[in-house]
C-alpha positions as MATLAB code, in Angstrom:
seq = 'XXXXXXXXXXXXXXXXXXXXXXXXXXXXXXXXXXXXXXXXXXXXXXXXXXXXXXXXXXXXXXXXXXXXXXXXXXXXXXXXXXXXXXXXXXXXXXXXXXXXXXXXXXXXXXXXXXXXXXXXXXXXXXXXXXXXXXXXXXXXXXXXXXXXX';
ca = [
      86.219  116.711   93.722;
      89.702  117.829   93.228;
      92.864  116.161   92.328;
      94.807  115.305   94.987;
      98.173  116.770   93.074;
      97.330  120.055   91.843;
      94.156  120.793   92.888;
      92.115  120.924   89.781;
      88.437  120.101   89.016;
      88.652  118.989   85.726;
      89.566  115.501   85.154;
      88.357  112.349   83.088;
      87.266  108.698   84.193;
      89.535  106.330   82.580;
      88.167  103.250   84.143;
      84.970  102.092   86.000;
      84.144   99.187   87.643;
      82.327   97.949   90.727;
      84.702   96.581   93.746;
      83.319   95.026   96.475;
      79.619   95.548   97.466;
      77.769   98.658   96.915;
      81.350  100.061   96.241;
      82.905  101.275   92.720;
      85.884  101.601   92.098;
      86.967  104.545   89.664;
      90.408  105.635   87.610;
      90.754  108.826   86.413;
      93.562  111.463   85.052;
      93.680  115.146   85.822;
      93.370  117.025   82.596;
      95.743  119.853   84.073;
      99.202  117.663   85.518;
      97.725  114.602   83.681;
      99.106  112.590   87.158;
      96.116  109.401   87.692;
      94.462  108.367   90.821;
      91.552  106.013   92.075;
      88.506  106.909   93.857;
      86.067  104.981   95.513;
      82.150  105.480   95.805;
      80.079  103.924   98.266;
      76.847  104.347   99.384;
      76.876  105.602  103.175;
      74.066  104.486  105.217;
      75.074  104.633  108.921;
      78.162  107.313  109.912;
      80.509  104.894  111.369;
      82.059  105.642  114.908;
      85.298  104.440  116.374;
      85.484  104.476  120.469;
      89.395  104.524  121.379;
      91.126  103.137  124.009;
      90.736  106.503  126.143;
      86.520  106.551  125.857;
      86.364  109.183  123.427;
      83.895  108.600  120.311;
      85.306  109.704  116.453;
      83.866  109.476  113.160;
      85.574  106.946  110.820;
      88.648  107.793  109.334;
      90.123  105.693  106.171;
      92.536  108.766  105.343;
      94.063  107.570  109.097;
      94.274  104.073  107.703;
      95.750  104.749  104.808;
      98.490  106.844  106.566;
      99.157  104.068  109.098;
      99.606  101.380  105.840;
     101.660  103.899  103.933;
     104.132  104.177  106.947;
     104.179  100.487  107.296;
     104.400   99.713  103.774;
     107.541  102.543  103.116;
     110.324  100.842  100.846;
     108.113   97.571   99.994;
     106.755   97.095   96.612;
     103.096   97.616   97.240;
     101.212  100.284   95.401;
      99.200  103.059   96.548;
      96.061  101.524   94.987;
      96.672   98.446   96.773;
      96.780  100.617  100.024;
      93.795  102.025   98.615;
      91.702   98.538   97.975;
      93.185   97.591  101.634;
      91.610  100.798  103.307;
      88.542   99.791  101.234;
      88.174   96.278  102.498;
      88.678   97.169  106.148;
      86.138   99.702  105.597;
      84.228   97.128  103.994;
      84.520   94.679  107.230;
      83.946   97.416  110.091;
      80.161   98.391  107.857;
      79.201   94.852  107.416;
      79.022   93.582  111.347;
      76.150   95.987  111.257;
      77.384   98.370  114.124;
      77.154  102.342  114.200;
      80.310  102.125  116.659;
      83.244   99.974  116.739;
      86.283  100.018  118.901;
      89.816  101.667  117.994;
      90.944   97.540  118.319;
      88.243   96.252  115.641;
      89.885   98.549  113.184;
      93.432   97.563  114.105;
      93.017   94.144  114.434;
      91.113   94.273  110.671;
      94.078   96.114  109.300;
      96.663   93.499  111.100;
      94.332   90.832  109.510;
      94.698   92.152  105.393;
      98.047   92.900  105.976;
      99.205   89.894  106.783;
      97.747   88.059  103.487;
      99.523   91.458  101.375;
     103.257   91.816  103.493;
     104.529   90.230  106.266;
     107.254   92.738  106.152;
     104.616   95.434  106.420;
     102.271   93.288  108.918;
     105.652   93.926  111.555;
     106.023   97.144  111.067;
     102.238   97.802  111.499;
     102.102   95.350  114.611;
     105.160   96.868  116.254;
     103.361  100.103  117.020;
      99.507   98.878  117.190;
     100.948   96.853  119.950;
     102.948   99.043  121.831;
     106.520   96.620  121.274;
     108.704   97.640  123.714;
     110.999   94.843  123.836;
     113.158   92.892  121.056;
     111.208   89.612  122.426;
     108.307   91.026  121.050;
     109.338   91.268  117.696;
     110.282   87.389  118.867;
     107.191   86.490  119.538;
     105.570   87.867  116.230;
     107.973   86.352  114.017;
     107.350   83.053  115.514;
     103.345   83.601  115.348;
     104.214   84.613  111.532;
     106.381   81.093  110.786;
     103.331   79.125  112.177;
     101.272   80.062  109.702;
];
């Protein structure tokens, strides 16, 4: 492993502890630029595929779904490590129906769903391009859905 700043290898574990099942959750600082960042280990017994909309099979990505939350989450006051422990829990969701494949939706509508509970400001932003909004009534719609609840 490397850090993700300046590409060292040497580094020390500031903090361990388990998060969610079979999953730990570890803090550690780069002995070279002394920035900090969290890792996760898990144990990975089934590769997990996602089928998109256009038929095509890919392996799991969470680097793609912590992108997508760090685009919707620009200029709100959520942390990268709660981006992090998002990606983990969707993660989390998609391994425990018990399924080597799930669809490009499953993993859209489980980030939609952890969003919600962390920023509904962020939950928009997310929904407005997972669902294609094309029209201001859209957003409409949403925001009403959002009130109800």
């Amino acid at each position: 492993m490397n850090c993700p700043y300046c590409n060292s290898e040497e580094f020390k574990t500031l903090e361990t502890r388990d998060s969610l099942e079979n999953t730990t959750r570890r803090r550690k600082e780069c002995i070279n630029c002394n920035k900090r960042f969290t890792t996760y280990e898990y144990v990975e017994t089934v590769e997990l595929m996602v089928r998109k909309k256009d038929s095509k099979l890919e392996r799991f990505d969470a680097n793609k779904i912590i992108r997508g939350l760090q685009k919707a989450c620009e200029k709100r006051p959520i942390t990268m490590d709660q981006i992090n422990e998002l990606a983990g829990h969707i993660r989390q969701d998609l391994m425990l129906k018990g399924k080597e494949e799930v669809s490009s939706q499953e993993v859209g509508d489980s980030v939609m769903k952890y969003l919600k509970n962390l920023d509904r400001i962020a939950y928009i932003r997310f929904a407005s391009v997972y669902k294609k909004f094309e029209e201001p009534e859209d957003f409409r719609q949403l925001l009403l859905e959002v009130k109800k609840q």
